[in-house]
N, C-alpha and C positions, 0 to 999 in steps of 0.2 A: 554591329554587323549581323551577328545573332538573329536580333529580333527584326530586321531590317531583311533581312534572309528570308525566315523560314514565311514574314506576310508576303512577301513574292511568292512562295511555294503554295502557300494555300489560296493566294487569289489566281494563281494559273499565269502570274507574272514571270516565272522562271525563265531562263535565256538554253537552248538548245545549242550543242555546239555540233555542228553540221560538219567540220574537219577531222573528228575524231577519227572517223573509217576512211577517209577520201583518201584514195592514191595519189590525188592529183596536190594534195598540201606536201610542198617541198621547200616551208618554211625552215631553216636552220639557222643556226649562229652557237655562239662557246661561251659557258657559264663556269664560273662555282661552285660546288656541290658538298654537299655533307648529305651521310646517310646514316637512319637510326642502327640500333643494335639487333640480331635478330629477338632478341626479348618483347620490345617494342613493334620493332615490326609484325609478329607475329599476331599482337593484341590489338594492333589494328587491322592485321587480316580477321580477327576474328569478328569484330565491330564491322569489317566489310562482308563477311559472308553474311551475316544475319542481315545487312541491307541487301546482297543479292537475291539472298530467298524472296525478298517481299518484292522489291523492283528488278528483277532480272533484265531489264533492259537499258538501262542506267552503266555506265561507263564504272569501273573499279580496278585501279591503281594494283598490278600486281606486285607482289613482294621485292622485286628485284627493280621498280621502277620509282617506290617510295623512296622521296628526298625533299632536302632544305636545300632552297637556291640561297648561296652566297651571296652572289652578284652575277648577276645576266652583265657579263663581260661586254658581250653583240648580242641582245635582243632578237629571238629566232624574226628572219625575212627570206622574203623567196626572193633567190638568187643568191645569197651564199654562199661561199664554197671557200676550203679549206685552203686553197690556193692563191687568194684574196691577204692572207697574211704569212707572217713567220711565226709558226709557234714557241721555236727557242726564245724570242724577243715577249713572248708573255709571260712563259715561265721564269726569264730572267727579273722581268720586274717584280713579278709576287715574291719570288723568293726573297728581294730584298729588303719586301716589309711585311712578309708573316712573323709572327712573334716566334720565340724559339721555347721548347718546352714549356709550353701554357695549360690551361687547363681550360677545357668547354665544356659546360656539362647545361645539357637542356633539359627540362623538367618537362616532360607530355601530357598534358592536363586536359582531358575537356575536347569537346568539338565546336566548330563554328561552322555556319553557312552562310554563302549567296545565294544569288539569284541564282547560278550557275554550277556553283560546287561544292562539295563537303569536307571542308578542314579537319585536320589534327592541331589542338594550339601549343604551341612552342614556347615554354619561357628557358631563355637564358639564364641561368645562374650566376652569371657573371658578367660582367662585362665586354670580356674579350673578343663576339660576334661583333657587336659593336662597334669598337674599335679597329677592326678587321675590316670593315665595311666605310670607315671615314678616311683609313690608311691608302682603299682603292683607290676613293673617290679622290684624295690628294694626289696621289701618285695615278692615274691615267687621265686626271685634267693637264698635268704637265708634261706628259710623254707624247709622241706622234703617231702611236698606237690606233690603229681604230679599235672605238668603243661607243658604244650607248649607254653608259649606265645609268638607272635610273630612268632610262626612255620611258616607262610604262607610269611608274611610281617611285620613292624613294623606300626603298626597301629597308625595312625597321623590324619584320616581327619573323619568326621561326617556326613557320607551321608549315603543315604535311598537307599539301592538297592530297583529298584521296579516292573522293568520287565524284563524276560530271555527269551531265544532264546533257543525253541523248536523243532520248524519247519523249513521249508524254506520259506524266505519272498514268499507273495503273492502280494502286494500291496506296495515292497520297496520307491517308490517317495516318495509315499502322506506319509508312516511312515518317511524317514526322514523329508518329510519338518514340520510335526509335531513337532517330537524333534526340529526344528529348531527354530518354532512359541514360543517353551518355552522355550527356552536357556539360558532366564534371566525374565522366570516368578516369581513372589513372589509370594511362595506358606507361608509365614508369620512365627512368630519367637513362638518355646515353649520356658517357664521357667519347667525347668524339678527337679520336685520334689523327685523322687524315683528313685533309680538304680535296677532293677530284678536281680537275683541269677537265673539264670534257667538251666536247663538241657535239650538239644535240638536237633532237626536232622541239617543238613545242613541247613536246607531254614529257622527254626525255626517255622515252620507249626504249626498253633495253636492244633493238634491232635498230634503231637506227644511231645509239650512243657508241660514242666514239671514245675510251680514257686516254686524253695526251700526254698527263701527269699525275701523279700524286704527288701531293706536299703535303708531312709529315710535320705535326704538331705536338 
């Protein structure tokens, strides 16, 4: 994905996302969330500000918005609305197949890009992300729940989306050789305590998220 990435970025292949600022994206739907520690998070604000100096016009993930989707429950669409389901009826099914006192610990290694954006990469420690994510997909193939999971992709890996392409590069070199300087920076490992229930836009912008629940881990 890497090297598949950054040859978009240097041949002007890259993909703009045109919704970032629009008023008029009223894309939503209700995900899974795990968020880093602030330790981590910090280390990648700091990997983000040195991209904003160079591309200041480029989209960057602020601190309170950085996270790991679990599982896009309902996959953000326009015309969503929180009135469409029952919330208690979610949270009763998670609850009955998140594990109890487990242990999550993801290791922050390294950055990856698209065409479109620039990762944080995420490994699990453990298996238990994993298993958490096979436990949905059994448990809301067989309930009457609406769900989409998996609409997009079959979600497998634990990374931090944490900046998008808004613009047109101004300063393409010095940004990739940036990404390049942290390719296998250690931005340091969480032990994640708590899974979020939330209700969200696309980006999961802390103004339009909504926390239904926590479950504790």
């Amino acid at each position: 994905m890497y090297t598949n990435g950054i040859e978009k970025i240097k041949s002007d292949q890259y993909e703009l996302d045109d919704l970032l600022d629009s008023p008029l994206d009223k894309r939503r739907g209700i995900s899974l969330v795990i968020k880093p520690n602030e330790q981590v998070a910090q280390r990648i604000q700091h990997f983000l500000d040195i991209l904003k100096h160079i591309e200041p016009g480029q989209y960057y993930y602020p601190t309170t918005d950085l996270h790991i989707t679990v599982m896009a429950l309902i996959s953000c669409y326009d015309g969503f609305d929180m009135d469409q389901i029952k919330v208690e009826d979610y949270i009763d099914l998670i609850q009955k197949i998140l594990p109890k006192q487990t242990k999550i610990e993801i290791n922050f290694q390294g950055i990856t890009a698209s065409s479109g954006c620039v990762m944080i990469q995420g490994f699990p420690q453990q298996t238990v992300l994993h298993d958490i994510r096979n436990s949905l997909r059994t448990a809301f193939k067989t309930s009457t729940l609406q769900q989409s999971l998996d609409h997009r992709y079959p979600l497998r890996t634990a990374h931090i989306t944490a900046a998008r392409f808004r613009t047109p590069f101004t300063a393409k070199e010095e940004f990739l050789q940036t990404l390049e300087n942290f390719r296998n920076y250690d931005f340091g490992i969480s032990t994640i305590n708590e899974i979020e229930f939330v209700y969200n836009d696309w980006y999961l912008k802390e103004q339009f998220t909504k926390t239904l629940f926590r479950f504790s881990i």
